[in-house]
Backbone as a chain_set.jsonl record, in Angstrom:
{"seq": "XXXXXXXXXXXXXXXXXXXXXXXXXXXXXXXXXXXXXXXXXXXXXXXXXXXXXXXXXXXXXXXXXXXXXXXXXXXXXXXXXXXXXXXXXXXXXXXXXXXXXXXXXXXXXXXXXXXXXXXXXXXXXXXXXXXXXXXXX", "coords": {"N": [[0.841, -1.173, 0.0], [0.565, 2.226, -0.451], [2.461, 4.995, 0.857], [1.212, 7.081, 3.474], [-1.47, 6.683, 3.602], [-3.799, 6.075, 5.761], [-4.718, 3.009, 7.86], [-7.871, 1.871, 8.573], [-9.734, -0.258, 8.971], [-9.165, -3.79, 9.84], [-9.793, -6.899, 8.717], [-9.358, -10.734, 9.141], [-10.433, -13.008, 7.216], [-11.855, -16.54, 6.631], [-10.442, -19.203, 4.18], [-12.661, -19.327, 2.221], [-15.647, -19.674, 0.583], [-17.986, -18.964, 1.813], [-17.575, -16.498, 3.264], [-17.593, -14.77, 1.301], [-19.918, -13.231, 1.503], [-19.883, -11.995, 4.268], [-17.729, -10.262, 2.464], [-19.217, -8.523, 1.231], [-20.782, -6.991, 3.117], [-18.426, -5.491, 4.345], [-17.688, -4.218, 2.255], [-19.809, -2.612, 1.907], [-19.888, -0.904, 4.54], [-17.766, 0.398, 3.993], [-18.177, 2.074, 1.965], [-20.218, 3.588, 2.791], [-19.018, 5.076, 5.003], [-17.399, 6.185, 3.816], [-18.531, 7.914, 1.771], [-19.028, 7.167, -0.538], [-20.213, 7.507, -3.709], [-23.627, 6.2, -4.602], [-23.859, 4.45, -7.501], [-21.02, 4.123, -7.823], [-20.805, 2.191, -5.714], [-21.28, -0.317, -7.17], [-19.093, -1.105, -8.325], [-16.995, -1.086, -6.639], [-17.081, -3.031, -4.884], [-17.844, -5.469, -6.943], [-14.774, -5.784, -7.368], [-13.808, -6.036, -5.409], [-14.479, -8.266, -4.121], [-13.934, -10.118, -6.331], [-10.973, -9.935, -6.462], [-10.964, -11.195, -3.504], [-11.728, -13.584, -4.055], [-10.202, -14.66, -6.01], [-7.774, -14.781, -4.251], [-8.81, -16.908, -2.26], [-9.169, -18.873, -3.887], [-7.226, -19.329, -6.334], [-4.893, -17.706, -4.56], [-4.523, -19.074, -1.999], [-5.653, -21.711, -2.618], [-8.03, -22.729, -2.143], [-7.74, -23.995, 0.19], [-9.205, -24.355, 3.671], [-7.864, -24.135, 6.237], [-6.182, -21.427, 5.31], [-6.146, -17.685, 5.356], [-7.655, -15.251, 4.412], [-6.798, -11.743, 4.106], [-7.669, -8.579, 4.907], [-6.995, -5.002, 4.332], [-8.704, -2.261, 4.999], [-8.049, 1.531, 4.204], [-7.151, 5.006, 4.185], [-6.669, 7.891, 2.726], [-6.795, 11.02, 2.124], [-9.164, 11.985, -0.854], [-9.229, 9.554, -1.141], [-9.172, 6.15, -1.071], [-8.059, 3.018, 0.241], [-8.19, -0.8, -0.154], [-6.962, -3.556, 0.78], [-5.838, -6.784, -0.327], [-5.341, -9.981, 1.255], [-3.628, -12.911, 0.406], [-2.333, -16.58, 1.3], [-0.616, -17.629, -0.265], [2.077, -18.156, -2.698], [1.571, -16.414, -4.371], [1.922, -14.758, -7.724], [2.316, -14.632, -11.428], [1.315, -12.159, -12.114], [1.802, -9.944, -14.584], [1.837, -11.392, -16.971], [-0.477, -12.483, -17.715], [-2.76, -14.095, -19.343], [-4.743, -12.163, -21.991], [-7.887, -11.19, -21.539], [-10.002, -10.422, -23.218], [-9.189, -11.443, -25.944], [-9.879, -13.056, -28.909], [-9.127, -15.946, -28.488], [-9.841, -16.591, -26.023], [-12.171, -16.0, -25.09], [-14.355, -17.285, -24.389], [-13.483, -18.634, -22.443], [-13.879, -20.362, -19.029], [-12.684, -18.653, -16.748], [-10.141, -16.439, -15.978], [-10.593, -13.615, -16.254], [-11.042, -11.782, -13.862], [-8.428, -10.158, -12.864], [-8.932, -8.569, -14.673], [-11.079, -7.664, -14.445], [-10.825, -6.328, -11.747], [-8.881, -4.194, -12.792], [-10.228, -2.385, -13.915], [-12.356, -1.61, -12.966], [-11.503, -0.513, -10.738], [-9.546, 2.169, -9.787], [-6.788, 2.532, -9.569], [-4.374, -0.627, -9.91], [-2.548, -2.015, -7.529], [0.2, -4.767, -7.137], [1.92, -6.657, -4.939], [4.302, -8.551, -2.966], [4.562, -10.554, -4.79], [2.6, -10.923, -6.516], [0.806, -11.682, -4.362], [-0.952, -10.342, -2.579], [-2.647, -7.784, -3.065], [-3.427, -4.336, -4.127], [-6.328, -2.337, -4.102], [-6.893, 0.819, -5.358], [-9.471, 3.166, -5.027], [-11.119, 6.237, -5.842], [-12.976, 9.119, -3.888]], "CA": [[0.0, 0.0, 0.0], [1.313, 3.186, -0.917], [2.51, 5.508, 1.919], [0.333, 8.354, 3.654], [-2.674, 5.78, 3.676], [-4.222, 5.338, 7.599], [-5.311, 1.662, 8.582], [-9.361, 1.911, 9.401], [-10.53, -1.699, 9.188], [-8.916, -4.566, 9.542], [-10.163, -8.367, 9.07], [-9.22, -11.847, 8.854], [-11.598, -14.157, 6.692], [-11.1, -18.384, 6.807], [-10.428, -19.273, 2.98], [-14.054, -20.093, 1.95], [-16.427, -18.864, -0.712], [-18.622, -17.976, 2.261], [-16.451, -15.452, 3.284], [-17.464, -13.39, 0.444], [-20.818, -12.252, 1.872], [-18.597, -10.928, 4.508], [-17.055, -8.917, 1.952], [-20.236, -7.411, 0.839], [-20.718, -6.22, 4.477], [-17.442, -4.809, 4.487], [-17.669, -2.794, 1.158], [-21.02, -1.435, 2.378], [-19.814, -0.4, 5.824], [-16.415, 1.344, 3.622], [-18.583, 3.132, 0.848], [-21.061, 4.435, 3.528], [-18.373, 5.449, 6.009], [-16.818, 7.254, 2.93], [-19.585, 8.7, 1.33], [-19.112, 6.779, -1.552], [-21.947, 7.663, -4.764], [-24.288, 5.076, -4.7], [-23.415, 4.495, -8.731], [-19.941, 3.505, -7.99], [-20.489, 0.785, -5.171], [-21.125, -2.134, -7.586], [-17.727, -0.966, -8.994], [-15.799, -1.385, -5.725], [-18.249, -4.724, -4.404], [-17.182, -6.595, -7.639], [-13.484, -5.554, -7.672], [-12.763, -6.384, -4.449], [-15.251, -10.004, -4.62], [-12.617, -10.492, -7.147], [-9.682, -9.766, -5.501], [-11.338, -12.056, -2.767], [-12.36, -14.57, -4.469], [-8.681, -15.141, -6.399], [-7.097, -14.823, -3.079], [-9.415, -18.229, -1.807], [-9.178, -20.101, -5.235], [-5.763, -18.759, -6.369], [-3.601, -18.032, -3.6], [-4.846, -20.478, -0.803], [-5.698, -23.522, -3.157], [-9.254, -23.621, -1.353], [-7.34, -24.539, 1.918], [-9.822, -23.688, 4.533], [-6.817, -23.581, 7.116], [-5.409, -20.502, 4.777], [-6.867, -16.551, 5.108], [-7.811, -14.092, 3.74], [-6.689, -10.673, 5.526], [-8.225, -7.413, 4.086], [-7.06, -3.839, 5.216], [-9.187, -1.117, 4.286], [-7.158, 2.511, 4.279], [-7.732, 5.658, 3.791], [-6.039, 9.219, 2.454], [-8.156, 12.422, 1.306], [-9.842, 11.699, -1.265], [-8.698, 7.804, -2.162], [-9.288, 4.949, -0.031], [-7.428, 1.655, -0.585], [-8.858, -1.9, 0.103], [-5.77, -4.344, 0.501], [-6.336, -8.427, -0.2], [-3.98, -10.454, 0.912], [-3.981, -14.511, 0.621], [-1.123, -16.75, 1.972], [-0.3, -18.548, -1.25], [3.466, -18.112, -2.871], [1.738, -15.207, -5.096], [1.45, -15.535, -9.73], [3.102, -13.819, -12.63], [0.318, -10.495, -12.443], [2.845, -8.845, -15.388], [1.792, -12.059, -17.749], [-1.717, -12.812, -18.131], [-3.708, -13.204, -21.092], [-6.139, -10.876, -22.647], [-9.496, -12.206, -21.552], [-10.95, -10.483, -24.591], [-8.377, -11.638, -27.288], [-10.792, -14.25, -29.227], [-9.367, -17.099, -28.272], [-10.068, -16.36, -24.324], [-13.571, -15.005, -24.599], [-15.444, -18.522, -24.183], [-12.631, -19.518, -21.187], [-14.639, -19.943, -18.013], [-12.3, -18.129, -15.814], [-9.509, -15.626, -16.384], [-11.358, -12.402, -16.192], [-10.749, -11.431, -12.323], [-7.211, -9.183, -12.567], [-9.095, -7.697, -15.932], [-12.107, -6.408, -13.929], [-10.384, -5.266, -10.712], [-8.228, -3.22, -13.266], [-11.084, -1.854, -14.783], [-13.492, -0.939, -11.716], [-11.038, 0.44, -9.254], [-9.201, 3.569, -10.04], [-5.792, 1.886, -9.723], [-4.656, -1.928, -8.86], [-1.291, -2.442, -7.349], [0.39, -5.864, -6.398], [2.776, -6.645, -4.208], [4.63, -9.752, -2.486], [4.93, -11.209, -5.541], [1.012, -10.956, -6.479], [-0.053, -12.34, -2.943], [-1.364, -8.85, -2.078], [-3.327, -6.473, -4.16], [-4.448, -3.059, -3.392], [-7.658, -1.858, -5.057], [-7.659, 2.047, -4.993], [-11.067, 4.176, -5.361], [-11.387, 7.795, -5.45], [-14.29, 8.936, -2.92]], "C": [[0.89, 1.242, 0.0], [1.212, 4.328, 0.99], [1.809, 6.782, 2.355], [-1.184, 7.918, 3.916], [-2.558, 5.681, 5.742], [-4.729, 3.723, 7.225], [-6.923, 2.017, 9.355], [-9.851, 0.704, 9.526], [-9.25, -2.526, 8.946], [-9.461, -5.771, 9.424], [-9.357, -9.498, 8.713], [-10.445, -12.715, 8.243], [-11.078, -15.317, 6.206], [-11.182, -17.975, 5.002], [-11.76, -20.1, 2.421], [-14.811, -18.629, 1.02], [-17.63, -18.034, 0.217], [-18.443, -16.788, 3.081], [-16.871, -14.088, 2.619], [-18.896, -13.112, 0.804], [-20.472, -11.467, 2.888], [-18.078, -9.915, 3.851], [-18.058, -7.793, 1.651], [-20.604, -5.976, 2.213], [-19.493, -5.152, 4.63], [-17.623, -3.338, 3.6], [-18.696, -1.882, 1.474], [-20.334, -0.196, 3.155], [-18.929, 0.611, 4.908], [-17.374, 2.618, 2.989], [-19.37, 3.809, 1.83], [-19.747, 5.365, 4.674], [-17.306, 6.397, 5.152], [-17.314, 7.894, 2.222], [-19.443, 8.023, -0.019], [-20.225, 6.621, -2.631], [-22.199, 6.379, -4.912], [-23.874, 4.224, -6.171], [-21.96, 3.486, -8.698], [-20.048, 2.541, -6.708], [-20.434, -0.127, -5.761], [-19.649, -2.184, -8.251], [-16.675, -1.388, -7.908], [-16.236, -3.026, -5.257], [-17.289, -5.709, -5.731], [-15.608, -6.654, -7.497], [-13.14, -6.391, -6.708], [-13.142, -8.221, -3.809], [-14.177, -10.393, -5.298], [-11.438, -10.989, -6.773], [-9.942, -11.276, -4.0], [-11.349, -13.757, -3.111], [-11.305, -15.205, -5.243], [-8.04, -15.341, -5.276], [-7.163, -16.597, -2.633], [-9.029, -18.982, -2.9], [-7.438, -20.121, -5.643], [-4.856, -18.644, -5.725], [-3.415, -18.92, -2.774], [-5.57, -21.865, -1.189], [-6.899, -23.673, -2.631], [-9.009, -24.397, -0.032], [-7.53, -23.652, 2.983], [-8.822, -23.012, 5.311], [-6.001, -22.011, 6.713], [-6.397, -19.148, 5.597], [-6.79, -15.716, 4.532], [-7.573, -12.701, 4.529], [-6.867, -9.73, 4.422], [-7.946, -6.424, 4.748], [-8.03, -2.595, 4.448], [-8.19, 0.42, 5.113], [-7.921, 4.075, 3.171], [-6.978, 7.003, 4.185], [-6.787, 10.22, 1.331], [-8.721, 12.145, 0.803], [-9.696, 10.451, -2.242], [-8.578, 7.033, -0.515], [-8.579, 3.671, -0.488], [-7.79, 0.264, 0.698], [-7.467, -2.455, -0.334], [-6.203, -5.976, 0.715], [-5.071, -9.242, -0.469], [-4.04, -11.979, 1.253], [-2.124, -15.406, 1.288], [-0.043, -17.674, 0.98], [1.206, -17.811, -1.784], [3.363, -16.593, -4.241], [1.938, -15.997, -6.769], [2.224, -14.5, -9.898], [1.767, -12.689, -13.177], [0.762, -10.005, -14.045], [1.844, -9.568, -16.831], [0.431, -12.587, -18.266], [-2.526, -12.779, -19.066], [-4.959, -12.583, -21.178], [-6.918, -11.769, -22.697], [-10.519, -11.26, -22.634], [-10.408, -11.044, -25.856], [-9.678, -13.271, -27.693], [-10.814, -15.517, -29.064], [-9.987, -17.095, -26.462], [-11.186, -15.888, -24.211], [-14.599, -16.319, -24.131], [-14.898, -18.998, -23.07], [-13.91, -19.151, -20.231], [-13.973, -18.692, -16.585], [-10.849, -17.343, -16.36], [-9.565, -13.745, -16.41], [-10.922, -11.343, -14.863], [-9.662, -9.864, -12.323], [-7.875, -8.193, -14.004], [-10.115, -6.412, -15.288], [-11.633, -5.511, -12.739], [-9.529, -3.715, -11.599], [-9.203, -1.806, -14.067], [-12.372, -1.011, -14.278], [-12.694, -0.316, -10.925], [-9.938, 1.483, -10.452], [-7.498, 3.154, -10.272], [-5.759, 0.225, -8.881], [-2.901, -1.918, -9.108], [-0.793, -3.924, -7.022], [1.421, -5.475, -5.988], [3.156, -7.985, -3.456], [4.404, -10.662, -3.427], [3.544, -11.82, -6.295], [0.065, -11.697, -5.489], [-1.271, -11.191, -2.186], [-1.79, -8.186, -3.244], [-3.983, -5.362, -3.555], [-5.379, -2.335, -4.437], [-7.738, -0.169, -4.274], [-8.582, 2.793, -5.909], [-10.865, 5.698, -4.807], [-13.008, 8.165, -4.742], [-15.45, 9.88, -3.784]], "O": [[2.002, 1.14, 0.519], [0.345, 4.358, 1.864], [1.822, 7.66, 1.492], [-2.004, 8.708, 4.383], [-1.693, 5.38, 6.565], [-5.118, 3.511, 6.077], [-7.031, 2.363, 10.531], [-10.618, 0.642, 10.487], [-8.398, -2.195, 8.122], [-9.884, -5.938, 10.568], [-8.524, -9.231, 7.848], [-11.377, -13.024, 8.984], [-10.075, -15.341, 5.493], [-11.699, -16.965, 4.525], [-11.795, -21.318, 2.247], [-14.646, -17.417, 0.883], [-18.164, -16.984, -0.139], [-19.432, -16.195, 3.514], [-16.706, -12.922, 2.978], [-19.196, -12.343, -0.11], [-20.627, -10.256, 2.724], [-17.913, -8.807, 4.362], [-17.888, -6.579, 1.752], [-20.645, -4.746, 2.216], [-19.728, -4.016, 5.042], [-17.676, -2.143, 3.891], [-18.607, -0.658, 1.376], [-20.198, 0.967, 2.776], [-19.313, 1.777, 5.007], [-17.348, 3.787, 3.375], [-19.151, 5.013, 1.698], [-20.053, 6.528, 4.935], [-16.533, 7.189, 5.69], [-16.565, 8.76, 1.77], [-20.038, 8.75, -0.815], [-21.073, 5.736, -2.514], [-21.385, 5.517, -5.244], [-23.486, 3.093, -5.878], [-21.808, 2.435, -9.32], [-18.995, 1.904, -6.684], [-19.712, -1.033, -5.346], [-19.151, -3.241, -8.641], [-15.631, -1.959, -8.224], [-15.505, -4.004, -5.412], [-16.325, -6.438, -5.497], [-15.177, -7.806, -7.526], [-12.368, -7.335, -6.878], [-12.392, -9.05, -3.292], [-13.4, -11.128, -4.688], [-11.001, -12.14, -6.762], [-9.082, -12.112, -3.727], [-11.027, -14.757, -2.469], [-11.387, -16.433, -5.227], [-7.571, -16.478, -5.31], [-6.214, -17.381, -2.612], [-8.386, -19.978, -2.568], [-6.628, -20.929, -5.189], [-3.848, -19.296, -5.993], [-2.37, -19.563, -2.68], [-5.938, -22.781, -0.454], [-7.162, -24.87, -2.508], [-9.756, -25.144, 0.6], [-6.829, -22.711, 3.356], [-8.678, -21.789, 5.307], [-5.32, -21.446, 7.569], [-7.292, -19.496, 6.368], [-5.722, -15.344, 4.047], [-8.174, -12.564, 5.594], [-6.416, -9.888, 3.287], [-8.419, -6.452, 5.884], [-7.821, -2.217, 3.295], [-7.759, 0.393, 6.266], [-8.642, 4.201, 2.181], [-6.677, 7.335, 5.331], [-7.155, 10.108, 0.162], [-9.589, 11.65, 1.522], [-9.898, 10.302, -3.448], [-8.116, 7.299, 0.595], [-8.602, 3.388, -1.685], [-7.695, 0.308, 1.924], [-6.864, -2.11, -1.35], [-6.79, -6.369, 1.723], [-4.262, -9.353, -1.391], [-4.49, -12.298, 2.353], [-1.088, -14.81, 1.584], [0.995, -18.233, 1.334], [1.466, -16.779, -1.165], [4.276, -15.99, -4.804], [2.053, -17.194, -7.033], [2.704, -13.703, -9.092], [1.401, -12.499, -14.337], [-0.21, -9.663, -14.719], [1.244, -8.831, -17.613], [0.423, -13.146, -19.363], [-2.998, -11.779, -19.605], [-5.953, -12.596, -20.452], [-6.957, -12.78, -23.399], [-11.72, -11.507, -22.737], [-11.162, -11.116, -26.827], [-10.094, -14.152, -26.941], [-11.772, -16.266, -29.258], [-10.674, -18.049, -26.097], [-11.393, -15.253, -23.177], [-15.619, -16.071, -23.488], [-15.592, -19.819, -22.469], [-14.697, -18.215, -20.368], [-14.657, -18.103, -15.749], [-10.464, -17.858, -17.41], [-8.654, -12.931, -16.565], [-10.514, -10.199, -15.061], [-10.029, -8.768, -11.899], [-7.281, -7.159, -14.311], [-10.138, -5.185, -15.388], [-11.891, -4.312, -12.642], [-9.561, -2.556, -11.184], [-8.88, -0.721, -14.55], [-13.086, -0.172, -14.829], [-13.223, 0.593, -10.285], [-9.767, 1.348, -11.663], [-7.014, 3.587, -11.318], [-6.437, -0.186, -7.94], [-2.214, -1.858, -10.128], [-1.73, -4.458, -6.43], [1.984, -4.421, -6.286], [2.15, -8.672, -3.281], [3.997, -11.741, -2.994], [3.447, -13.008, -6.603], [-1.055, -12.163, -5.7], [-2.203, -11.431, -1.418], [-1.159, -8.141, -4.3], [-4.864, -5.391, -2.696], [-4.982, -1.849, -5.496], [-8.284, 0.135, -3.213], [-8.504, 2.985, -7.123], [-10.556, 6.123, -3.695], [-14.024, 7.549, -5.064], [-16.599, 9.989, -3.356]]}, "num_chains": 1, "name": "protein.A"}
C-alpha cells in the first residue's frame, strides 16, 4: 500500500467462498463510512469479490486452514482496500487478454481484468499475494 494511507478496518476471513458475503458487508460499511456515490459501489463490491475470491481459489488452493486478511485505508480523497492470501503469489505482469478471441469462451480468467477496470488503480505486491484496489471517494 502506498505511503500516507491510515489503517481503518482490519479483518481476517477463513479461505471459503462464504467469506465473500462478509465482503459485501465490508464494502457497504467502507462506501457508507466514505460517502461513496451510490453508482460507484457495484464498482468497488465486484473488484474487491474479485480480488477475494482469487485470493481463496488462487492463492490459498481452497485450503480452509489458509486466510484471507483485508485492510481497508484511507487518504483524502482515495481509499485503498488491501487483499492479501497466503499462497506463494502468480506472474500479475503475464496474463492473457481475456478479450483476445481465443479467451472469450474460457470460463475463468477475467478477475485481474475487472479489478483493473473498476477500481481507479490496482497495485500488487509480495509477488502478487497482495493487491491493493484504490477508489477515489
Amino acid at each position: 500500500m502506498k505511503e500516507g494511507f491510515s489503517i481503518v478496518t482490519e479483518v481476517v476471513l477463513p479461505s471459503d467462498y462464504q467469506s465473500l458475503i462478509d465482503v459485501e458487508k465490508i464494502v457497504g460499511d467502507v462506501c457508507d463510512e466514505f460517502g461513496v456515490q451510490e453508482d460507484a459501489f457495484g464498482n468497488v463490491l465486484i473488484a474487491v469479490s474479485e480480488a477475494v475470491n482469487n485470493a481463496i481459489q488462487h492463492g490459498n488452493k481452497n485450503n480452509p486452514e489458509a486466510k484471507v486478511e483485508i485492510k481497508v485505508a484511507n487518504q483524502d480523497d482515495t481509499f485503498c482496500i488491501q487483499v492479501k492470501d497466503q499462497g506463494p503469489g502468480f506472474s500479475y505482469q503475464d496474463l492473457p487478454d481475456p478479450t483476445a478471441p481465443e479467451n472469450l469462451l474460457k470460463d475463468s480468467g477475467r478477475g485481474v481484468f475487472l479489478m483493473k477496470n473498476l477500481a481507479d488503480e490496482v497495485e500488487f505486491q509480495n509477488t502478487g499475494s497482495t493487491v491493493n484496489l484504490y477508489f477515489h471517494k
